[in-house]
C-alpha positions as a printed Julia matrix, in Angstrom:
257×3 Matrix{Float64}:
   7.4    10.62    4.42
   5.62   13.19    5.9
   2.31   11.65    5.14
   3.11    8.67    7.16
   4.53   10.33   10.24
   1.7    12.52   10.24
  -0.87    9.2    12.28
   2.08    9.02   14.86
   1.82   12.98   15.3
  -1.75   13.61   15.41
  -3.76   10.46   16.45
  -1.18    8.19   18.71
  -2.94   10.42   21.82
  -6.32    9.46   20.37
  -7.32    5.18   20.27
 -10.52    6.63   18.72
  -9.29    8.5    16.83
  -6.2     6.21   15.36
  -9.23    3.19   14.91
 -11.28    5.37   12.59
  -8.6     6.38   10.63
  -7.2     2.89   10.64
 -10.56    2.01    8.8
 -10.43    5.41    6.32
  -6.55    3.7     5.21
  -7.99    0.46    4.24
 -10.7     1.9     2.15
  -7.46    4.07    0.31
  -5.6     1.21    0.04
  -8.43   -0.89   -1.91
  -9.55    2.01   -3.89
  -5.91    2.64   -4.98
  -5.21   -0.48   -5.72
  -8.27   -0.93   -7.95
  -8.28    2.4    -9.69
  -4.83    3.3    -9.69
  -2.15    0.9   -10.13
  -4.3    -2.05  -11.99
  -5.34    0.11  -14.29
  -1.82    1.88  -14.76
  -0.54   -1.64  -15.15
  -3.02   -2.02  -18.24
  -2.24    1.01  -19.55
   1.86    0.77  -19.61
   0.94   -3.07  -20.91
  -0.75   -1.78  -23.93
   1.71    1.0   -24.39
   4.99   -1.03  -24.75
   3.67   -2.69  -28.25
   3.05   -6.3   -27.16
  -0.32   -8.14  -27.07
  -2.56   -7.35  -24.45
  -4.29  -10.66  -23.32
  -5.64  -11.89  -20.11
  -2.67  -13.93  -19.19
  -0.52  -11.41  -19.29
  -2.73   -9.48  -16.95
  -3.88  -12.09  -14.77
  -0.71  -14.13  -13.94
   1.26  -11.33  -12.4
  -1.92  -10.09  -10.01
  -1.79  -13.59   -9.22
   1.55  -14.46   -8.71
   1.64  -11.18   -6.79
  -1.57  -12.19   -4.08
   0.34  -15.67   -3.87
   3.9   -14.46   -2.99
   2.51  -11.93   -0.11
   0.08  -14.96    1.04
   3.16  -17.05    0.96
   5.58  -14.84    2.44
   2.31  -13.7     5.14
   2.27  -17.79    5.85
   5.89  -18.87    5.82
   8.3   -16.19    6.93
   6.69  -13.5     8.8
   4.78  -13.64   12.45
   1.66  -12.44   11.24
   1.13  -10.24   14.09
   3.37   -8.52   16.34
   3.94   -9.26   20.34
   2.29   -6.96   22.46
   3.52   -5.0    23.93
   5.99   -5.09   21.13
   9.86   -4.26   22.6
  13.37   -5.51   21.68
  12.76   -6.29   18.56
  15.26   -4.79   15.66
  14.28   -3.03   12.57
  14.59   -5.62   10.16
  12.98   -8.26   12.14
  10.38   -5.72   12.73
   9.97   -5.72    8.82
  10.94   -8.85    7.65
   7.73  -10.09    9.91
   4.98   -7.59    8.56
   3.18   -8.44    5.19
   1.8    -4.8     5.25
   5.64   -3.57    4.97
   7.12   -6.16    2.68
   3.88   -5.34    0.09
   3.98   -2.11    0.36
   8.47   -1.7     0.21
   7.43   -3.89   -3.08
   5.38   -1.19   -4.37
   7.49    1.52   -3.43
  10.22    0.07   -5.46
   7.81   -0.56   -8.67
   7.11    3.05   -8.49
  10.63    3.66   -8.82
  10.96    1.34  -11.75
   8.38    2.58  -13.72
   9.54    6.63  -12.33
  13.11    5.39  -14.16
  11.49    4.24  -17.08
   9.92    7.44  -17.32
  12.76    9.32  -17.3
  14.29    7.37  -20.13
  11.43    9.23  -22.34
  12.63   12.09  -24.37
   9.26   13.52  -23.8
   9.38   15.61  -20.71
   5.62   16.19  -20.27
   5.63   12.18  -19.67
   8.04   12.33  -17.06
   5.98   15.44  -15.32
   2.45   13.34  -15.46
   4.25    9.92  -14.28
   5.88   11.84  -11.46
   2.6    14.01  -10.92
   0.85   10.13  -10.65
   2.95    8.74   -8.17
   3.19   11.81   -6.02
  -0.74   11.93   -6.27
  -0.71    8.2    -4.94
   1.71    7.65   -2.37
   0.54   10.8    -0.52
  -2.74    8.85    0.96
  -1.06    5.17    0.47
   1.42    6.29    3.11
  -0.79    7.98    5.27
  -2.3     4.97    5.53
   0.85    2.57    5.85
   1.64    4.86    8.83
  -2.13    4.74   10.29
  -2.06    1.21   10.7
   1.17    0.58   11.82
   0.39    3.04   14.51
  -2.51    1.06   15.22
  -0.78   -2.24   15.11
   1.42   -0.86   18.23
   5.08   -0.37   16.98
   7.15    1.47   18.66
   7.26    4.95   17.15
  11.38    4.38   16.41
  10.46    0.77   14.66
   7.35    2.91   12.61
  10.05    5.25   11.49
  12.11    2.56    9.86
   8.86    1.04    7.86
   8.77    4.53    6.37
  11.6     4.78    5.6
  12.71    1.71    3.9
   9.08    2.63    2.4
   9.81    6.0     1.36
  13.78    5.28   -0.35
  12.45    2.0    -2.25
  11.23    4.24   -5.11
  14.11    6.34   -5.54
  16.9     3.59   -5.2
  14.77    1.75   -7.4
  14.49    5.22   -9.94
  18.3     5.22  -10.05
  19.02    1.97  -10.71
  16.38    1.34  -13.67
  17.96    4.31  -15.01
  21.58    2.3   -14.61
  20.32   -0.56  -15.69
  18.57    0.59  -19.08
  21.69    2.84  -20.08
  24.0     0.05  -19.81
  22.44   -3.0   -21.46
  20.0    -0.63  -23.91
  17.12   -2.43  -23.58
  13.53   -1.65  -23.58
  11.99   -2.7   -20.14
   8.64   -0.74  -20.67
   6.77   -3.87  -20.72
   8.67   -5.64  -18.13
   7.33   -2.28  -15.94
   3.54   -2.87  -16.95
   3.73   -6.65  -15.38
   5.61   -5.63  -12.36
   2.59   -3.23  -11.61
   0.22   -5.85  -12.09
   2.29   -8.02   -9.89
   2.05   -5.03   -7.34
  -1.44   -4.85   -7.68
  -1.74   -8.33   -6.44
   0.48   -7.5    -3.43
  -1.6    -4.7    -2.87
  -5.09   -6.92   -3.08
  -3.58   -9.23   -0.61
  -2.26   -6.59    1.97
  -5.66   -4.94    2.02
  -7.27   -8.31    2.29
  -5.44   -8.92    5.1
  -6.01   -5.41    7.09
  -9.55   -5.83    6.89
 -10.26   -9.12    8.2
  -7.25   -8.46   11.06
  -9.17   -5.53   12.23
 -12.7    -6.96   12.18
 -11.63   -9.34   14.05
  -9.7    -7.35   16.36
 -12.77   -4.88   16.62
 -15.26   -8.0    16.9
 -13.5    -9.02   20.05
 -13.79   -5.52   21.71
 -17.37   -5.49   21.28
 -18.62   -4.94   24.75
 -22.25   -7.13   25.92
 -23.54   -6.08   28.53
 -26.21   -3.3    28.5
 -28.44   -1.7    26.23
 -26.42    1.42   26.16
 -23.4    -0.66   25.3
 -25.23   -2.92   22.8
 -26.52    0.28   21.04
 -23.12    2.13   20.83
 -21.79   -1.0    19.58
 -23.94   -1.05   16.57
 -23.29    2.5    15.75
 -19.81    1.55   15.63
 -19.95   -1.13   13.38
 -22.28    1.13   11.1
 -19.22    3.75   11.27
 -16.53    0.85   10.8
 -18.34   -0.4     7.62
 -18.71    3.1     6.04
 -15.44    4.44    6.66
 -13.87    2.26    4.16
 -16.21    3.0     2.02
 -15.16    6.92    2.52
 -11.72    5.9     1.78
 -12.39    5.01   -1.79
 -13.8     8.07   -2.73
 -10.11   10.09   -2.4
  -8.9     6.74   -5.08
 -11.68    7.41   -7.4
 -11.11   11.9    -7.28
  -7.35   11.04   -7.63
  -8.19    8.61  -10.5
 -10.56   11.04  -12.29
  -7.46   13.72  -11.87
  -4.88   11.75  -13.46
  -7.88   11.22  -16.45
């Protein structure tokens, strides 16, 4: 939680400042998704004992992309009014993909956390905590960058990270529930639901990057030289940023290795 507040603490003085980092987040959101949960989906997959084949990797990334494209289409706004007022919490994140993906996530952590803890091993439950810490620390720095930059209201940004930030322990406790009363054996269940948030995750960051080139594309200013040149050295900055973000993924990746 702290992560995420920290954009609305340090950067909301600074549009600079809060675009750059926008740009870092998106390049921590790909790399995580990529070298982080797809492969942990894999791994828990090949774990729980059943057959490791392509479908069973490639339908719930799939149906994952298609729900948040759905859900991006159908039932949420897309982008919010500005300047954004009077609007409640839930509307607020019932109509932002970035939220709904990432409240998804947060509650697959907590899944696969509860899972964890039905282990009798206890250095398991240490290294799947250790994981998840290791990950949601930039993930949420991130969620909290670009909402900041997307222009909620600092009240309606606390709610996002909130709901964010108590998906994976409601979700912990009531795995744990769930397992102990019906006895059952839901490690591989786990695996697809972190392929499935892999997909979200692939759409999400899809969708950041193109809203922000866009939004950046129609800033660019046209007139002079000076302008023209500044311009370019922005979009030279705006291209490697994201680039910068992947390398915290791949250190936090090599870590958990």
């Amino acid at each position: 939680m702290a992560a995420s507040l920290a954009p609305m603490k340090f950067l909301s003085a600074s549009h600079a400042n809060l675009t750059l980092s926008t740009y870092f987040s998106t390049g921590i959101l790909l790399g995580t998704s990529l070298l982080i949960i797809l492969p942990e989906g894999i791994e828990v997959l090949n774990e729980s004992g059943h057959k490791l084949t392509s479908s069973a990797i490639g339908l719930p990334l799939t149906f994952g992309f298609t729900m948040m494209y759905l859900v991006d289409k159908f039932f949420t706004i897309g982008n919010f009014p500005s300047p954004i007022v009077n609007v409640s919490p839930l509307s607020s994140i019932l109509n932002s993909s970035l939220s709904l993906g990432l409240i998804v996530h947060g509650s697959v952590d907590g899944i696969s956390l509860g899972s964890s803890f039905l282990d009798t091993d206890k250095t398991f439950h240490a290294l799947v905590l250790l994981a998840i810490i290791l990950h949601r620390i930039p993930t949420a720095f991130s969620f909290g960058t670009i909402l900041n930059k997307k222009g909620l209201e600092d009240k309606l940004v606390v709610w996002h990270l909130a709901l964010f930030a108590l998906s994976t322990p409601i979700f912990t406790w009531l795995t744990i529930g769930f397992v102990s009363v019906f006895n059952t054996d839901i490690l591989y269940v786990t695996g697809l639901l972190l392929l499935f948030s892999a997909g979200t995750f692939f759409y999400i960051v899809n969708h950041v990057m193109n809203e922000f080139d866009v939004s950046s594309s129609w800033d660019m200013p046209n007139s002079s030289d000076t302008e023209t040149t500044m311009t370019h050295q922005g979009n030279r900055v705006n291209l490697l940023l994201p680039l910068l973000g992947l390398t915290l993924p791949v250190l936090i990746s090599f870590f958990k290795e």
